[in-house]
N, CA, C and O atoms as a CHARMM CRD file, in Angstrom:
* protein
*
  284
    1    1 UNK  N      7.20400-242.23300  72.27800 PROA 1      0.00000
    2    1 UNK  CA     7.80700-241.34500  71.30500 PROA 1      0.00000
    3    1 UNK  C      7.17200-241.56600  69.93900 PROA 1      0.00000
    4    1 UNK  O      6.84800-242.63200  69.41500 PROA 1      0.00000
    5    2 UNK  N      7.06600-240.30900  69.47400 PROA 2      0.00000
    6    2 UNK  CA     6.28200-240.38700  68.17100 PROA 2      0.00000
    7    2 UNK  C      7.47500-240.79000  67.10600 PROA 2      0.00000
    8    2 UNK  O      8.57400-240.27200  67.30500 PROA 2      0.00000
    9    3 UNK  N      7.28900-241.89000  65.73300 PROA 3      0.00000
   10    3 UNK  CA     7.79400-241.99300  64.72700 PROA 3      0.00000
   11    3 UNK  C      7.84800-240.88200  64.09200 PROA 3      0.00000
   12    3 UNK  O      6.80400-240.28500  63.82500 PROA 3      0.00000
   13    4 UNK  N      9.27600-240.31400  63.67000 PROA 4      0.00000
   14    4 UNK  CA     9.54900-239.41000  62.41500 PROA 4      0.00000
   15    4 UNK  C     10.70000-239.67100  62.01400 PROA 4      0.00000
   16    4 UNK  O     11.49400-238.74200  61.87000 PROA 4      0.00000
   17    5 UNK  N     10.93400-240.48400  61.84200 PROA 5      0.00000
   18    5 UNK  CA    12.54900-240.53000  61.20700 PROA 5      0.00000
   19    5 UNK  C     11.92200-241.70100  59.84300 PROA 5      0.00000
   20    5 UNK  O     11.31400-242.69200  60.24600 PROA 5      0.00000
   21    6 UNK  N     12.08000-241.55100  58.49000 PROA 6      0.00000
   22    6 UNK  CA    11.75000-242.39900  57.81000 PROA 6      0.00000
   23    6 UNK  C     12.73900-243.36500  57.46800 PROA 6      0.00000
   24    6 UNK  O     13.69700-243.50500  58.22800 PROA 6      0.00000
   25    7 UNK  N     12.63900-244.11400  56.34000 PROA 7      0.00000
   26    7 UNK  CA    13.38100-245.40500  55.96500 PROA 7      0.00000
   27    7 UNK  C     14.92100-245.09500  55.49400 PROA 7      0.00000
   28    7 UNK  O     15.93600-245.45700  56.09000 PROA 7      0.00000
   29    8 UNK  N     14.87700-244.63300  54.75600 PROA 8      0.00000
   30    8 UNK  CA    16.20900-243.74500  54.07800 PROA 8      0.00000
   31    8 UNK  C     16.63400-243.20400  54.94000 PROA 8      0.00000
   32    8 UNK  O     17.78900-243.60200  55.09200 PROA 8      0.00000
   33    9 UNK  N     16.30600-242.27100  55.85600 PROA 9      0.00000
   34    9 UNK  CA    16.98200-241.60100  56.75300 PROA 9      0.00000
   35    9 UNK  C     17.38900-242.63400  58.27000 PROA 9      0.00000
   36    9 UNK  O     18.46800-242.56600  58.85800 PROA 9      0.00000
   37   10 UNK  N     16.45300-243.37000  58.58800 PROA 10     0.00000
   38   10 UNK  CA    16.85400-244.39900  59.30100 PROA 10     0.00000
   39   10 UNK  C     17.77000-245.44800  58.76300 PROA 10     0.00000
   40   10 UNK  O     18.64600-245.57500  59.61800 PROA 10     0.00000
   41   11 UNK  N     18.00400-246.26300  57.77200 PROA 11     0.00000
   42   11 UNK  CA    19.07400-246.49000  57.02400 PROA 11     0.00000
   43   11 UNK  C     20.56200-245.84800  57.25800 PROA 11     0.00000
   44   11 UNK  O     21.43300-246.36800  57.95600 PROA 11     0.00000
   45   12 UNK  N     20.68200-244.64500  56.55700 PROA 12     0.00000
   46   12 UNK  CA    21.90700-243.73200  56.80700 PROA 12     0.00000
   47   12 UNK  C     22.17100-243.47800  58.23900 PROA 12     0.00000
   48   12 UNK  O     23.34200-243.71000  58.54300 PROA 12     0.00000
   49   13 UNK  N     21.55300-243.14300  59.03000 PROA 13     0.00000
   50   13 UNK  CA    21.54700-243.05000  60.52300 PROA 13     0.00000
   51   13 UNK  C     22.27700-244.35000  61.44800 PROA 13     0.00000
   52   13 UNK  O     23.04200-244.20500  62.40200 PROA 13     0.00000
   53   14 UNK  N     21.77000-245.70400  60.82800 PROA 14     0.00000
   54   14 UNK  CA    22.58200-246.69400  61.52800 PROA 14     0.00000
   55   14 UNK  C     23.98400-246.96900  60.82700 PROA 14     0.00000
   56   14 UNK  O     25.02700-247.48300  61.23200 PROA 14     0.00000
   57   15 UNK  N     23.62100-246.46300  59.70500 PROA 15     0.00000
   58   15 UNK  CA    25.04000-246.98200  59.24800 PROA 15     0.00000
   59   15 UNK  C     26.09200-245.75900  59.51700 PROA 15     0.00000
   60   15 UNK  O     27.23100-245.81600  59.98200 PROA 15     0.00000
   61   16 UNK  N     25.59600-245.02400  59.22600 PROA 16     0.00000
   62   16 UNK  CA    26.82500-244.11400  59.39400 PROA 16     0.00000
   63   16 UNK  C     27.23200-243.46400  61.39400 PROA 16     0.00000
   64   16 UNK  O     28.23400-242.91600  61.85400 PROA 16     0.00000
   65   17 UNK  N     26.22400-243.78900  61.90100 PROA 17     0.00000
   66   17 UNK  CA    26.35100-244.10800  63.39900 PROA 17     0.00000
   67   17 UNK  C     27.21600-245.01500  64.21000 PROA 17     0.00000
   68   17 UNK  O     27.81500-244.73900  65.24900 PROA 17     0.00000
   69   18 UNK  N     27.16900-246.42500  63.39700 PROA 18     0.00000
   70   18 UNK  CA    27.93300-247.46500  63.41300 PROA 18     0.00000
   71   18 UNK  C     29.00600-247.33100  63.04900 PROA 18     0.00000
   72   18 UNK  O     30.01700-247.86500  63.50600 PROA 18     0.00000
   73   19 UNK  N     28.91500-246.60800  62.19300 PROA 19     0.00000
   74   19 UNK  CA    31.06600-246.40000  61.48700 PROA 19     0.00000
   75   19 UNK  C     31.74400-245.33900  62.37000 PROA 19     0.00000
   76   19 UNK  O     32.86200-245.40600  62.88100 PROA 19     0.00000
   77   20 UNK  N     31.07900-244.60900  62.42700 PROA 20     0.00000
   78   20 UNK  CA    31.24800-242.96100  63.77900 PROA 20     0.00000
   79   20 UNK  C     31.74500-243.83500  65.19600 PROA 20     0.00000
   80   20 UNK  O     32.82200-243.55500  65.72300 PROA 20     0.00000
   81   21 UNK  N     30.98100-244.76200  65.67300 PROA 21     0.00000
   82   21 UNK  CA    31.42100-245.18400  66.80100 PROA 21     0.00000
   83   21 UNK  C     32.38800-246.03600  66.54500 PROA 21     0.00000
   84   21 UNK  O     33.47600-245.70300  67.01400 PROA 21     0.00000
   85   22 UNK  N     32.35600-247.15500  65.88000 PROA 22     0.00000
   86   22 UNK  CA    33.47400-247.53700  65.86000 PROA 22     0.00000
   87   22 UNK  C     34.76400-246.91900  65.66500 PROA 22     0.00000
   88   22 UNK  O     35.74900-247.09500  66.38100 PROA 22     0.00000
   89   23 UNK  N     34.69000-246.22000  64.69400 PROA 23     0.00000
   90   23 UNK  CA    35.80700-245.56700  64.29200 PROA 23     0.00000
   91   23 UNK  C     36.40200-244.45500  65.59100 PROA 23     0.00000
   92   23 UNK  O     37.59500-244.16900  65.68800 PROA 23     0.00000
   93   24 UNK  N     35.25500-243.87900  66.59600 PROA 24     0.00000
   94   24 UNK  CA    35.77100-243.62900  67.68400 PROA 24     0.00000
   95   24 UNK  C     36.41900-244.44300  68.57100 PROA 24     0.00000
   96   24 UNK  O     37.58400-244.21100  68.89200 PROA 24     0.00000
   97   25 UNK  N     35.58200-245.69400  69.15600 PROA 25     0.00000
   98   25 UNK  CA    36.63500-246.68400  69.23300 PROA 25     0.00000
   99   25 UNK  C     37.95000-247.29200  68.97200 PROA 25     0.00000
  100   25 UNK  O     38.74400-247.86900  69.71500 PROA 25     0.00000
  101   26 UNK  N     37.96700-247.00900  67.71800 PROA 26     0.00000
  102   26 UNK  CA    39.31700-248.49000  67.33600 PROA 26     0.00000
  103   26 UNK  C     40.43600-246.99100  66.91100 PROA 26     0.00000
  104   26 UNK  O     41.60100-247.11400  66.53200 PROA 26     0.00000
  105   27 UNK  N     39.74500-245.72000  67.09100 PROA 27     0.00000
  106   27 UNK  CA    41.05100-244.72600  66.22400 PROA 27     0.00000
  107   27 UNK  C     41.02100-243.93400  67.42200 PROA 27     0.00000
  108   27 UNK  O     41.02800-244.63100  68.43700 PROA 27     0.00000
  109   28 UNK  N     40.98300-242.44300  67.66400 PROA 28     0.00000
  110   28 UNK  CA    42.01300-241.05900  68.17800 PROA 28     0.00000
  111   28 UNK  C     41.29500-242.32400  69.54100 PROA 28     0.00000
  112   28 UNK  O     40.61300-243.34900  69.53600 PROA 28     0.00000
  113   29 UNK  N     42.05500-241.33100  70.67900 PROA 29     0.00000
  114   29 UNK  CA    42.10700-241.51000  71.78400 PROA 29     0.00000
  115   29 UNK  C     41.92800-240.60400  72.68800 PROA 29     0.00000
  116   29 UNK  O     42.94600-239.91400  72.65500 PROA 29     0.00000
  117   30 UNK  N     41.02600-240.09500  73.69800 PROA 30     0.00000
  118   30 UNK  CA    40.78200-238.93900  74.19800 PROA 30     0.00000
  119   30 UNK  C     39.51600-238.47500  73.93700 PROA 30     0.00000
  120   30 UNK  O     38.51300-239.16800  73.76600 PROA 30     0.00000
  121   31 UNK  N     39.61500-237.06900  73.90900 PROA 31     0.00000
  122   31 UNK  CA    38.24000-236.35100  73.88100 PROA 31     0.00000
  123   31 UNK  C     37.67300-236.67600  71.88900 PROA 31     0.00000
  124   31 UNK  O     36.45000-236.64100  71.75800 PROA 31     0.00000
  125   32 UNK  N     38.25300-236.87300  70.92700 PROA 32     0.00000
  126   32 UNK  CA    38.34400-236.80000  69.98100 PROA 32     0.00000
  127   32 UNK  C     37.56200-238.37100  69.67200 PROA 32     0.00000
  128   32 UNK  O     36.50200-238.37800  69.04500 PROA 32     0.00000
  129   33 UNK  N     38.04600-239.38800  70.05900 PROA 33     0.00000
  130   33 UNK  CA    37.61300-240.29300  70.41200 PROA 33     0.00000
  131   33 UNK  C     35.80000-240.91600  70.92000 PROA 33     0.00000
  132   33 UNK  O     34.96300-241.62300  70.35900 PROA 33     0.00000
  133   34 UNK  N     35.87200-240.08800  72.42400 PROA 34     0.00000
  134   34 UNK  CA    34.78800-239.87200  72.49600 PROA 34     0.00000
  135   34 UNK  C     33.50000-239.66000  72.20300 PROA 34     0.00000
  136   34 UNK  O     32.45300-240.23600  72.49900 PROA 34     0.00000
  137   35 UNK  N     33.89200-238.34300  71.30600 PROA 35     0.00000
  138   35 UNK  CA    32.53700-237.56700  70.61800 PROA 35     0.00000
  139   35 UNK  C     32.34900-238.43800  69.67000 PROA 35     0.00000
  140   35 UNK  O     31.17700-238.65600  69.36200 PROA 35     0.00000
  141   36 UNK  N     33.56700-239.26400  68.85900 PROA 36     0.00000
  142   36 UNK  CA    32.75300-240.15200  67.81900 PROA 36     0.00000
  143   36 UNK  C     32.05100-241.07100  68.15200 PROA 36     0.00000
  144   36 UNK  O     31.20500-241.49800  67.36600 PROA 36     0.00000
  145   37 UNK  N     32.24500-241.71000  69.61500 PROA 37     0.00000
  146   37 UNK  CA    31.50700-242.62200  70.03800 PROA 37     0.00000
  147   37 UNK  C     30.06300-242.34500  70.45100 PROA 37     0.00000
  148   37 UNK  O     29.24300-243.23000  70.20900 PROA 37     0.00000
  149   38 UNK  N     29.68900-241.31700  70.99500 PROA 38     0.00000
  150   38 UNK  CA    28.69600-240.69100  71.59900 PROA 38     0.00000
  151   38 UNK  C     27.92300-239.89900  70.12400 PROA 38     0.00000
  152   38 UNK  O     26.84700-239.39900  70.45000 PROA 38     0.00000
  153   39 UNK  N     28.13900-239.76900  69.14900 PROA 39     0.00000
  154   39 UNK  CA    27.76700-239.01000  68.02300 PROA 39     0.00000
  155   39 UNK  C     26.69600-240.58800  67.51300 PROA 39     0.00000
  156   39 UNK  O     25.53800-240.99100  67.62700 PROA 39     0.00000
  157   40 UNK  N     28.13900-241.06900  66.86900 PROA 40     0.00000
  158   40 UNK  CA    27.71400-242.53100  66.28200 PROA 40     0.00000
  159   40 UNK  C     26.78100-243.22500  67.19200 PROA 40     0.00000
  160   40 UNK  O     26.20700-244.09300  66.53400 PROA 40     0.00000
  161   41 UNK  N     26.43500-243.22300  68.24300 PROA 41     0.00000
  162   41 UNK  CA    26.22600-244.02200  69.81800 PROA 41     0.00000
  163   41 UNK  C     24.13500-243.31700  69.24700 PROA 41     0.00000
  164   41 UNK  O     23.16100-243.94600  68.83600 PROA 41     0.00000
  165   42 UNK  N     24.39200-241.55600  69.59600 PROA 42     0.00000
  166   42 UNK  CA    22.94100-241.15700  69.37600 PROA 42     0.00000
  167   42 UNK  C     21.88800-241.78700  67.93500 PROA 42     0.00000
  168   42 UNK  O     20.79300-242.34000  67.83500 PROA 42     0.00000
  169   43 UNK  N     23.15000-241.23900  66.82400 PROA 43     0.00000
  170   43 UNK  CA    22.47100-241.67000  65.44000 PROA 43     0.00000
  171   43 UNK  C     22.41900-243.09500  65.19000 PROA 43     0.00000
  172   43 UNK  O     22.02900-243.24100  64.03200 PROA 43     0.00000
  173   44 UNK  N     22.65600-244.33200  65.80200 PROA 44     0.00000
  174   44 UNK  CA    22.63700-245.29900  66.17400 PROA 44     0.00000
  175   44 UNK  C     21.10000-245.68500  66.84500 PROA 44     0.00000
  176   44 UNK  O     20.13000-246.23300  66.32000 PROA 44     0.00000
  177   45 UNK  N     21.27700-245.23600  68.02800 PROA 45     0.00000
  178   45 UNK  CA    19.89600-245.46500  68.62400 PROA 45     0.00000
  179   45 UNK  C     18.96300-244.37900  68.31600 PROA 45     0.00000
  180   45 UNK  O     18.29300-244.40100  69.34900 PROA 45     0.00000
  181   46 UNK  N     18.47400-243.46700  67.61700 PROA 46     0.00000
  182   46 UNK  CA    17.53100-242.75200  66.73500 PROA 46     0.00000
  183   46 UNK  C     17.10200-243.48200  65.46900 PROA 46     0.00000
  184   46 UNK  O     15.91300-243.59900  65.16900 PROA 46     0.00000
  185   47 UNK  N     18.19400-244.01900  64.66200 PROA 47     0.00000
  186   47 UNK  CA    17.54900-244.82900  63.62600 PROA 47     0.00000
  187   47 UNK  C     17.39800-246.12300  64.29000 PROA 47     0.00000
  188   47 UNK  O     16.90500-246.83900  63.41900 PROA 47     0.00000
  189   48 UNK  N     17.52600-246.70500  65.17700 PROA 48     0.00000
  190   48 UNK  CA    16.91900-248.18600  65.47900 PROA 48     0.00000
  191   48 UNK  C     15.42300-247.50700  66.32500 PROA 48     0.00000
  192   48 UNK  O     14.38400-248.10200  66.03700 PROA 48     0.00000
  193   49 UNK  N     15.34400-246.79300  66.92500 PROA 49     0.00000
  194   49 UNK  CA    14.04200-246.25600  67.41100 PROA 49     0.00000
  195   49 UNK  C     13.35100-245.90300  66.31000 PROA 49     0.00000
  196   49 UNK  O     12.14800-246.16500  66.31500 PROA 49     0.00000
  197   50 UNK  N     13.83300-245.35200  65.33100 PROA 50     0.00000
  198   50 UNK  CA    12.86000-244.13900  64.22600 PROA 50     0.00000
  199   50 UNK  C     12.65100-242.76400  65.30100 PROA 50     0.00000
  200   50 UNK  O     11.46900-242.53200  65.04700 PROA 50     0.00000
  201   51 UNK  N     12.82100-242.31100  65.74600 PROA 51     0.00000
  202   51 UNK  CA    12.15400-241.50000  66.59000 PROA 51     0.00000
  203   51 UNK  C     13.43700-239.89000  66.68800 PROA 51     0.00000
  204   51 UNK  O     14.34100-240.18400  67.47000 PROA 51     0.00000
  205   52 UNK  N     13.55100-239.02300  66.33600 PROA 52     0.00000
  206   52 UNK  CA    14.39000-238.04500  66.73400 PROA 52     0.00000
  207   52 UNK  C     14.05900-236.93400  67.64000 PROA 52     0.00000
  208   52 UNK  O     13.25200-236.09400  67.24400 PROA 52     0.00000
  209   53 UNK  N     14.45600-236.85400  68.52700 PROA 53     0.00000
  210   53 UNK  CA    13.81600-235.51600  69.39800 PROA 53     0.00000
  211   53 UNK  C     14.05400-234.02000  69.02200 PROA 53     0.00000
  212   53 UNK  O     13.28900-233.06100  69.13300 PROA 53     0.00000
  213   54 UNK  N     15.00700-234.07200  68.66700 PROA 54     0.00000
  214   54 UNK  CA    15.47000-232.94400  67.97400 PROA 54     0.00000
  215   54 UNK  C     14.52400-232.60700  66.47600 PROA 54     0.00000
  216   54 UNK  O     14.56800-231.44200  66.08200 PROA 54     0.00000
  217   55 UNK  N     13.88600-233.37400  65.85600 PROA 55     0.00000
  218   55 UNK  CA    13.04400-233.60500  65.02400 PROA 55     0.00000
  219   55 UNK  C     11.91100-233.16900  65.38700 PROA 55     0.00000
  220   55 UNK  O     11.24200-232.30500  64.82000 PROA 55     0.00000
  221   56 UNK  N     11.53600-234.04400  66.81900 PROA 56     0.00000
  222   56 UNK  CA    10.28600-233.27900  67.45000 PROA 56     0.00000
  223   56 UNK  C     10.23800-232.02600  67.73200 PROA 56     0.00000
  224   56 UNK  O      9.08700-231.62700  67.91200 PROA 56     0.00000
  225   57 UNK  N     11.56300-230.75600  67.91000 PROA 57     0.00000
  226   57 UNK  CA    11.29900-230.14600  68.85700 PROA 57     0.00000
  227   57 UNK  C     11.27100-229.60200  67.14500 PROA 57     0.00000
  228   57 UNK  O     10.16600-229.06800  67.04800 PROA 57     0.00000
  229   58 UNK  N     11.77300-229.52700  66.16400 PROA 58     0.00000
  230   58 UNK  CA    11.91400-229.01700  65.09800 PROA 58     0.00000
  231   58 UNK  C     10.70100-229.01500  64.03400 PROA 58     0.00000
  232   58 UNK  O     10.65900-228.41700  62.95900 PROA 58     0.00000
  233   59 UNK  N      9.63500-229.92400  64.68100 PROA 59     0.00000
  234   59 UNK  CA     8.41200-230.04000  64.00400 PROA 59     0.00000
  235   59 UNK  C      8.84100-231.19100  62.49900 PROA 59     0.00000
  236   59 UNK  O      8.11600-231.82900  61.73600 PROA 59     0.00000
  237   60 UNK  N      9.61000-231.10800  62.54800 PROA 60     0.00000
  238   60 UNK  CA    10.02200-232.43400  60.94300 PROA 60     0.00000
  239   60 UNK  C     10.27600-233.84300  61.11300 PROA 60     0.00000
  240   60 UNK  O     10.97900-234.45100  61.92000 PROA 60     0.00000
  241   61 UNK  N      9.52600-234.22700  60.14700 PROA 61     0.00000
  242   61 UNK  CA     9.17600-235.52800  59.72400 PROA 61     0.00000
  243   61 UNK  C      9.89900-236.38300  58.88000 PROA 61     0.00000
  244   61 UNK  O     10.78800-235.54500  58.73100 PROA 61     0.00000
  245   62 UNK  N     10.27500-237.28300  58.22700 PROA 62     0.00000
  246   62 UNK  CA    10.81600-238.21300  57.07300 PROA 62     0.00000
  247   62 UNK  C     10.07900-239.20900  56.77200 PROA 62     0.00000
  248   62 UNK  O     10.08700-239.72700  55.65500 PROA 62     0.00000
  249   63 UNK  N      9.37600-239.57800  57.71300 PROA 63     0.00000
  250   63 UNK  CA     8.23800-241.01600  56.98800 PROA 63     0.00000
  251   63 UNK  C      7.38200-240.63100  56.19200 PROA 63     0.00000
  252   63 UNK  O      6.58100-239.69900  56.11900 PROA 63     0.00000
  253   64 UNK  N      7.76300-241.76200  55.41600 PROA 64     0.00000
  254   64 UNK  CA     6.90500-241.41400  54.15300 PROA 64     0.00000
  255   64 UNK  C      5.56800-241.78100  54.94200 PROA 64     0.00000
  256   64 UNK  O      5.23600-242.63100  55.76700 PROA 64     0.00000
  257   65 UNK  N      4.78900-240.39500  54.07600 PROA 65     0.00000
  258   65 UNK  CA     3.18200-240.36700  54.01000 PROA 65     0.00000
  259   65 UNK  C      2.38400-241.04400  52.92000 PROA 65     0.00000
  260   65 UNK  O      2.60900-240.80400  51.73300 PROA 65     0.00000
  261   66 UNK  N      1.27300-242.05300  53.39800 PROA 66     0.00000
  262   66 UNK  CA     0.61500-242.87200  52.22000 PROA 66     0.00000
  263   66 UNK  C     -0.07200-241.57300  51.40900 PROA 66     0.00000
  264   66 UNK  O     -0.51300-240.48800  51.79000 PROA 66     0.00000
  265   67 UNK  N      0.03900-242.13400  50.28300 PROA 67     0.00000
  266   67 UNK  CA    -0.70100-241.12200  49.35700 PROA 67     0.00000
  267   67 UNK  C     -2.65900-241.04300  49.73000 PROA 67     0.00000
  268   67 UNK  O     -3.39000-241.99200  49.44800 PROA 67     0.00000
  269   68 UNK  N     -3.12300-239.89500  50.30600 PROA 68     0.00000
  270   68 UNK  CA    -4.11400-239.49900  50.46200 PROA 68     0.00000
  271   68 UNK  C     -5.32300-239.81600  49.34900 PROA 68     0.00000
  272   68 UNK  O     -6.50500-239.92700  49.67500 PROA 68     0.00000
  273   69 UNK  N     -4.82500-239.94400  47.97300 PROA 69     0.00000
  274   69 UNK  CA    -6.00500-240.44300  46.82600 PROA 69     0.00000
  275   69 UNK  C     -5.70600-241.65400  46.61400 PROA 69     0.00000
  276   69 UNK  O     -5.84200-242.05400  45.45800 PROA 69     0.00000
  277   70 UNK  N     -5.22900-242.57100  47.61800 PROA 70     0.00000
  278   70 UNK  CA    -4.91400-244.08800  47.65500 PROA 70     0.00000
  279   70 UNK  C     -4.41100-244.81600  46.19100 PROA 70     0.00000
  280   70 UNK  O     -5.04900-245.67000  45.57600 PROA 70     0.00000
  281   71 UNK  N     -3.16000-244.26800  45.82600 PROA 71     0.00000
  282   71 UNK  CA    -2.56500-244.51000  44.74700 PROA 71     0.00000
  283   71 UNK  C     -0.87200-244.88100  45.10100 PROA 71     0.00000
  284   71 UNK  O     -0.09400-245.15100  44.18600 PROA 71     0.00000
């Protein structure tokens, strides 16, 4: 899998993935429950990969690009 998820966006992705699942966990119960786990669960493992597929299929990027006039 190709890298496109950059630093900042990988950042926000675990953290707020991590609070999504838990918070599906430890709160509703049921289908409500669930989706936070499985939400938090994807954006979780996308920012520990870097990698988004949905990104791929979308053609967009977030890693930062080195500056081309090496500055």
């Amino acid at each position: 899998m190709k890298e496109n998820v950059g630093t900042v966006d990988r950042t926000l992705r675990v953290i707020i993935g991590t609070a999504l699942a838990l918070a599906g966990w430890l709160g509703p119960e049921g289908a409500m429950g669930i989706v936070l786990i499985v939400v938090g669960l994807v954006l979780l493992v996308t920012g520990l990969v870097s990698s988004c597929p949905i990104y791929s299929l979308l053609d967009k990027d977030t890693c930062e690009k080195p500056d081309p006039r090496g500055h």
